[in-house]
C-alpha positions in Angstrom: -8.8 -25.6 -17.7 -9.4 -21.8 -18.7 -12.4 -20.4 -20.3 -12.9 -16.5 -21.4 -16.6 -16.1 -20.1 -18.9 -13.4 -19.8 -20.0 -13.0 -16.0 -22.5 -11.5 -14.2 -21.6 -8.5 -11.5 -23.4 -9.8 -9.2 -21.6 -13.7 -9.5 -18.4 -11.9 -8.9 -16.8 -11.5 -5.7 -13.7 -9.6 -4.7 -10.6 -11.9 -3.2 -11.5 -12.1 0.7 -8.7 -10.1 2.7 -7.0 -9.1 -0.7 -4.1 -6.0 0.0 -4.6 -3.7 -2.6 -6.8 -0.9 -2.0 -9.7 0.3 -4.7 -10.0 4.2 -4.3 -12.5 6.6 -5.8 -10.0 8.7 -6.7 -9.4 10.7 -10.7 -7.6 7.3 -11.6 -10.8 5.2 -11.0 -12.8 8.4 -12.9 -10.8 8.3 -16.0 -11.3 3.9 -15.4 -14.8 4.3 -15.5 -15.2 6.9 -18.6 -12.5 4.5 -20.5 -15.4 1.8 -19.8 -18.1 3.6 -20.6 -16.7 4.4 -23.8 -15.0 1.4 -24.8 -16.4 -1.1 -22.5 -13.7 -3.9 -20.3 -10.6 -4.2 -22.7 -8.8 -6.6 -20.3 -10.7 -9.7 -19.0 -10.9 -10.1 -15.5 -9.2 -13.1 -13.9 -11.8 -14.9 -11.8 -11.7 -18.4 -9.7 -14.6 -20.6 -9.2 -15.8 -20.1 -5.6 -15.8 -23.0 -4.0 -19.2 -24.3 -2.7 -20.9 -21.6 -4.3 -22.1 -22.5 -7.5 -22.0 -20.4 -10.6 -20.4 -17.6 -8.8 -16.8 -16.4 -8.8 -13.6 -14.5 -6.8 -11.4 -12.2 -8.2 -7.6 -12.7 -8.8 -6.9 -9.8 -11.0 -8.7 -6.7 -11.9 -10.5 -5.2 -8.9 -10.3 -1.9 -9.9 -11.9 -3.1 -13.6 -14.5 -4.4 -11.4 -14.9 -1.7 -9.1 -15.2 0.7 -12.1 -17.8 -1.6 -14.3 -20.2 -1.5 -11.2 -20.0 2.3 -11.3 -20.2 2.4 -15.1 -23.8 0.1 -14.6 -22.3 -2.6 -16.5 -24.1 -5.8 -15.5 -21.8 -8.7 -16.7 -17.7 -8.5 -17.2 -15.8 -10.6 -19.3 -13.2 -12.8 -17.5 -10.9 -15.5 -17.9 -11.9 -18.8 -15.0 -9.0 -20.4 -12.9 -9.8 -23.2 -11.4 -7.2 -22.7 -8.7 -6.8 -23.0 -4.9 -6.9 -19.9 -2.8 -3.3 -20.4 -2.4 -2.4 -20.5 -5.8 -5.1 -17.3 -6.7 -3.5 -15.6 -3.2 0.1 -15.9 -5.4 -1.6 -15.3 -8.4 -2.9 -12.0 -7.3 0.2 -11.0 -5.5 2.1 -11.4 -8.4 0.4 -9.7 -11.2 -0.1 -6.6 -9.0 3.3 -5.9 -7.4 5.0 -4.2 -10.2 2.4 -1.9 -10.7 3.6 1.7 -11.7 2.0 2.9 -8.1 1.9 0.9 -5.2 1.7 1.9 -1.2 3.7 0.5 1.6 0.3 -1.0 3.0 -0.3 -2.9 -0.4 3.3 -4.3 -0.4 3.2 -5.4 3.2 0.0 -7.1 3.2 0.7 -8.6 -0.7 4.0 -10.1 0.6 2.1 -11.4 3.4 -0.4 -12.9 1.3 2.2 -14.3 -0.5 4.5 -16.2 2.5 1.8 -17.5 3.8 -0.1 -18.8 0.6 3.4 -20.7 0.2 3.8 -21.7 3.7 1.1 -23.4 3.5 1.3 -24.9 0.2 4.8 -26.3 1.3 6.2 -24.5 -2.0 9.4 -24.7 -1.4 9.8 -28.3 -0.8 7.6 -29.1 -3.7 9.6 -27.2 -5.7 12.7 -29.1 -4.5 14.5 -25.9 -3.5 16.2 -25.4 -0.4 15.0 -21.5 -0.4 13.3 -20.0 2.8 9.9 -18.8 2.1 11.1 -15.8 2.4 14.4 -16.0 0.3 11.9 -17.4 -2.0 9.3 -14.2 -2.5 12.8 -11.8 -2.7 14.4 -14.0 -5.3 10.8 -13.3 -6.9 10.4 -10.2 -6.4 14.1 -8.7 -6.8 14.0 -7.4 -3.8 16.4 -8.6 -0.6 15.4 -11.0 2.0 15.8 -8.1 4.3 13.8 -6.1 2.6 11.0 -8.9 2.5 11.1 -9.2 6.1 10.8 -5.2 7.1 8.0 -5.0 4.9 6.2 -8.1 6.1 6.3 -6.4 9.7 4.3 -3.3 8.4 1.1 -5.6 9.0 2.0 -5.0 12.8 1.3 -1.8 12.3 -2.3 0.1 13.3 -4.6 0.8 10.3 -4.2 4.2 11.2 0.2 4.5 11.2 -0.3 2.5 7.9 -2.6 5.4 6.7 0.5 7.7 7.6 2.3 5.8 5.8 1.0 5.5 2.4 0.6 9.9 2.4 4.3 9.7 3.1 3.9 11.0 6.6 5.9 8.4 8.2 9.5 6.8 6.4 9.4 3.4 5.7 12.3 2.7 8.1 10.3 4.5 10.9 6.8 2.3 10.4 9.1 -0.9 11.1 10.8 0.4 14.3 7.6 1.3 15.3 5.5 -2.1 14.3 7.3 -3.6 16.9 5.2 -1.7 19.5 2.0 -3.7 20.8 -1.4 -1.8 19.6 -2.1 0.1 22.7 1.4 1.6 22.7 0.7 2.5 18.8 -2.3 4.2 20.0 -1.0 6.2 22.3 1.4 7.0 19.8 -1.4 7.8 17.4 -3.1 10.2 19.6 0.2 12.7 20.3 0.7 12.4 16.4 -2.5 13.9 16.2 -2.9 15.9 19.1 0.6 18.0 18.7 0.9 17.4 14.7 4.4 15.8 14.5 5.7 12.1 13.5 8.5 10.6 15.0 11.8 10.2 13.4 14.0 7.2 12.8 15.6 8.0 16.1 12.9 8.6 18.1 10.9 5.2 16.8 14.2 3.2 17.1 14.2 4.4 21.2 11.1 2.9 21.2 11.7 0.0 20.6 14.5 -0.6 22.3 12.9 0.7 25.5 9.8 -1.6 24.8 12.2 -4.6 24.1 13.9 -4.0 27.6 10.0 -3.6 29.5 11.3 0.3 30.4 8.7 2.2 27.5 6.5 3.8 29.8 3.2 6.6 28.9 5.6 9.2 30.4 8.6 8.1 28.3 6.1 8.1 25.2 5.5 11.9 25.1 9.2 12.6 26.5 10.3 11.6 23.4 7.7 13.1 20.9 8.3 15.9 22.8 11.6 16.5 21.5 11.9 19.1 19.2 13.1 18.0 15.6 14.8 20.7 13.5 12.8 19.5 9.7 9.3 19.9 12.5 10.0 23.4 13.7 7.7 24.6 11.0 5.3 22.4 8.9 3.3 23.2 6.1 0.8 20.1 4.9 -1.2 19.3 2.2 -3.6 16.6 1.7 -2.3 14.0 -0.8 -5.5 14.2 -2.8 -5.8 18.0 -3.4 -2.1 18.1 -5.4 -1.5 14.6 -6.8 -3.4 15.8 -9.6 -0.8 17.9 -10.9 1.9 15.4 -11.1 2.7 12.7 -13.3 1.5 9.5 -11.9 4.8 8.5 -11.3 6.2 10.7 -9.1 6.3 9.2 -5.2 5.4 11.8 -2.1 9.0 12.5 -2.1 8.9 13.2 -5.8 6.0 16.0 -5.4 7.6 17.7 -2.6 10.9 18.2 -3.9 9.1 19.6 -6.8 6.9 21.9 -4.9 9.6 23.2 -3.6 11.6 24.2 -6.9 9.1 26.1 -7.7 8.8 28.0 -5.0 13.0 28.8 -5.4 11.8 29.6 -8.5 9.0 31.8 -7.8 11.3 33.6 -4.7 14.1 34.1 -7.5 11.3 35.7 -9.8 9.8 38.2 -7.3 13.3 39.2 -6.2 14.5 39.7 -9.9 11.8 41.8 -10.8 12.0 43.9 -7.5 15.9 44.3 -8.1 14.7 45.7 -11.8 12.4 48.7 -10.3 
């Protein structure tokens, strides 16, 4: 049975170990003037917790929480679930993966979420289908199997590489070669990233693992090979994600932002020479 109630803040609860993250960033300003103003347009989806009376968990709208608290709102509408944690774990997964921006980490850990919520609901059988688990989130998701699986193994990857990651300092291809590493070896990885300010490529991370796979990747054999010199690392120039973002369109992916950083610098250099030509 669903009700649309009006909650306390403090009844409410996020979803324990839920994947997407909650930044104080200019989205979660412009959320918590919109509330302000307007007050909660969309319900929060809440859960009863179980054996805690009269309080709840969230299954949709974190960041709608997140913001009310900081607005100094004390109660939220929401709509209650009585669900399992399974069913809320697939719940939550589901209304928050075709959001317009989401990060590798937040896919990874959601799709986890996900396969195991159904493994251990037995989904598949209930649902009379022959589908893997896996088959069954792609089929879900319109994405491949494949593509399930590679980003399922990002959760094998250090907090830190997955931080790399979501600013687009690693490729998606790379964090999987590389999740196949045992922690300590990501850590020593972590710490020549930092010290010598260069990621590996695809070929690098893929020698990796192949070395690791066959017991040969040693400490030595680590910094041999993010000692090579890669011809797009000759010369770096960086910029923290935070200080440009806000001059793109929301939509535009780290990949989107560079290229267009770089038009308009060909467009400033064709400027300047134009105008130097004319003197």
């Amino acid at each position: 049975m669903n009700n649309t109630s009006t909650i306390s803040i403090n009844k409410i609860r996020p979803f324990e170990g839920h994947p997407y993250k909650v930044l104080d960033n200019d989205e979660m300003n412009e959320l918590i003037s919109s509330i302000q103003e307007h007050g909660i347009l969309s319900p929060l989806i809440v859960r009863p917790l179980e054996g805690a009376a009269g309080e709840y968990e969230i299954i949709s709208g974190h960041r709608r929480f997140h913001a009310a608290q900081k607005a100094g709102l004390t109660e939220v509408p929401a709509f209650i679930h009585a669900v399992s944690r399974d069913e809320a774990a697939i719940m939550l997964v589901d209304s928050n993966l075709h959001r317009e921006h989401i990060l590798p980490s937040e896919k990874a850990f959601a799709y986890k979420m996900k396969y195991d919520a159904l493994r251990h609901q037995g989904t598949s059988s209930q649902l009379g289908t022959k589908l893997r688990t896996d088959e069954l989130i792609a089929q879900e998701s319109g994405e491949s199997r494949n593509q399930v699986q590679r980003y399922i193994r990002l959760t094998y990857l250090i907090p830190e590489l997955l931080d790399l990651m979501d600013e687009g300092k690693i490729a998606f291809s790379v964090g999987v070669e590389l999740s196949y590493l045992p922690p300590e070896i990501q850590q020593d990885l972590l710490e020549i990233i930092d010290r010598e300010d260069c990621t590996p490529s695809y070929s690098q991370a893929n020698r990796m693992h192949k070395l690791f796979s066959e017991n040969r990747l040693t400490p030595s054999g680590l910094r041999t090979i993010m000692s090579e010199e890669k011809a797009n690392q000759r010369e770096k120039i960086s910029f923290k994600a935070d200080e440009i973002r806000k001059y793109f369109p929301r939509s535009y992916s780290a990949k989107d932002i560079e290229q267009s950083i770089l038009k308009l610098v060909q467009r400033e250099y064709s400027r300047s020479h134009r105008q130097r030509d004319a003197r």
